[in-house]
C-alpha positions, 0 to 999 in steps of 0.5 A, a space after each residue: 579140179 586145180 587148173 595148171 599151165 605147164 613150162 616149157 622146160 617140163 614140156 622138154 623133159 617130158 617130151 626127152 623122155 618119150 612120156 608125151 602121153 602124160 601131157 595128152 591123158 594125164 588127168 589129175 588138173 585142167 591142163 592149159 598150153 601157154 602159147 608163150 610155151 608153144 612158140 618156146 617149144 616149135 622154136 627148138 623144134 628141128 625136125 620134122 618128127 619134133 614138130 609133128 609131136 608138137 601139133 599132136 600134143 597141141 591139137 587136144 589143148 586147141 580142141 578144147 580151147 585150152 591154149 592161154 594168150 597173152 592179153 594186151 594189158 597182160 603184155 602191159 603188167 609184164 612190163 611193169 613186172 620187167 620194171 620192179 624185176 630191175 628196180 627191186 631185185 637188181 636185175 640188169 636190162 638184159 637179164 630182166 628181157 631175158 625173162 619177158 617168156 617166163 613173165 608172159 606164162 607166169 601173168 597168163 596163168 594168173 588170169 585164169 587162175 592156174 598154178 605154173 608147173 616149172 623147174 625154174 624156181 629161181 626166175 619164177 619166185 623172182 617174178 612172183 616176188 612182183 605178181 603173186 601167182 600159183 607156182 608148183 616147182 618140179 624137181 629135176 629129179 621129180 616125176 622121172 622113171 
């Protein structure tokens, strides 16, 4: 079964949506929470009833220790990473640590083998351009009732 680390943009959307159980039950992947995703996802989280939704989808990826951390020397090929996104694509400092999240998720799910699910195909296929990875990109449109 393909293995998948889900961005926080679909996380949002979903979670806009109300559909919070396709992220808990749907089964057709091994589903993986980026902790790069969580942080991103209880920052924008302001209130209570927010938060309290993002335990409830986060205690079934910690229960089955599916929640991927970057490593040390994945933080040391992200910034090799920022590096060539500079150097070869002609990103500015600013813009290139703009994408530091994008960079975590995207090594993170390289290191366990797992496609990342985004709408963020701009950043992403940038960043693949340097690493390759698995990338799925999600319509805005895609998946919606």
């Amino acid at each position: 079964m393909q293995r998948v680390v889900i961005d926080t943009n679909i996380y949002i959307d979903w979670l806009n949506e109300g559909r919070y159980e396709d992220i808990i039950f749907q089964r057709e992947a091994v589903k993986h929470l980026s902790a790069v995703v969580l942080m991103e996802l209880l920052a924008g989280a302001f209130s209570t009833r927010d938060r309290r939704l993002i335990r409830d989808i986060t205690l079934p990826f910690a229960k089955a220790n599916r929640i991927v951390t970057p490593t040390v020397s994945i933080y040391e090929e992200a910034g090799d990473v920022l590096r060539r996104l500079q150097r070869l694509h002609g990103y500015s400092m600013p813009s290139a640590y703009g994408l530091v999240n994008d960079v975590l998720i995207a090594l993170s799910a390289r290191s366990i083998g797992a496609s990342v699910i985004t709408q963020n195909e701009r950043d992403f296929a940038a960043i693949q351009s340097t690493r390759p990875f698995k990338l799925l990109v999600e319509s805005l449109t895609s998946g919606k009732s």
